[in-house]
N, C-alpha and C positions, 0 to 999 in steps of 0.2 A: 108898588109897581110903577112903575115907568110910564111916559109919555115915548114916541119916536125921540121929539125935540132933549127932553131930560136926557135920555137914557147917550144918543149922539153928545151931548153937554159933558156928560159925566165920563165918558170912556176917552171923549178927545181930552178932558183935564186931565185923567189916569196916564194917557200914553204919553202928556207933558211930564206926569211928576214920576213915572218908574218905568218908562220903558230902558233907560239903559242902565239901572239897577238888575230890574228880571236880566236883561242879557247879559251882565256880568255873573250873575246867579246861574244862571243857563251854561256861561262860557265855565263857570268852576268844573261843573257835572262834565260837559260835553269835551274841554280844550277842543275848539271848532268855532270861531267865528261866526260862519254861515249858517251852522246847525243851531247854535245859540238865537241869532236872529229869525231861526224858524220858531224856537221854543217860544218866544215872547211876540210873534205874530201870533201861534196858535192861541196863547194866554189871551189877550184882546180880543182875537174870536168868538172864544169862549164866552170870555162877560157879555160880549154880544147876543151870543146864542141863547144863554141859561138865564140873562137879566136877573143878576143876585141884588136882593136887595141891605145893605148893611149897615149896621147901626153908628159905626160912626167911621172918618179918614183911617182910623188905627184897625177895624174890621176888612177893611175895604183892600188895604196894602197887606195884611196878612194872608186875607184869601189870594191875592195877583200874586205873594211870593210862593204862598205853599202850592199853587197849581202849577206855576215854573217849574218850582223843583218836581214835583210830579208828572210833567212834561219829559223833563228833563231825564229822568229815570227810565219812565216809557223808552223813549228815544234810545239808551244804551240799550236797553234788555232788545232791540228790533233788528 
């Protein structure tokens, strides 16, 4: 589990190394720009929210892609 300090440390490294992976991830699903940059705020949210703890960089970037796409999905079927 996370600290405040950690958990801000970790999610501001995340939003360096794949935020505009997930929105291109987001843009395949959606073609929408706009709607892409909402799927990959809600992702960051999220880690925010649920504080996932994972075992290693390769755990970490598979959960932020597979909730994208899951985002993403959500998002069409609404």
């Amino acid at each position: 589990m996370y600290n405040s300090f950690e958990l801000n440390e970790s999610v501001r490294r995340a939003l360096g190394l794949y935020s505009q992976s997930l929105i291109k991830i987001a843009f395949a699903y959606l073609k929408n720009t706009a709607d892409a940059e909402e799927v990959a705020q809600d992702v960051f949210l999220a880690y925010l929210q649920k504080r996932p703890v994972f075992e290693n960089e390769e755990h970490e970037k598979a959960w932020l892609i597979r909730t994208a796409i899951n985002k993403s999905k959500n998002m069409l079927k609404a």
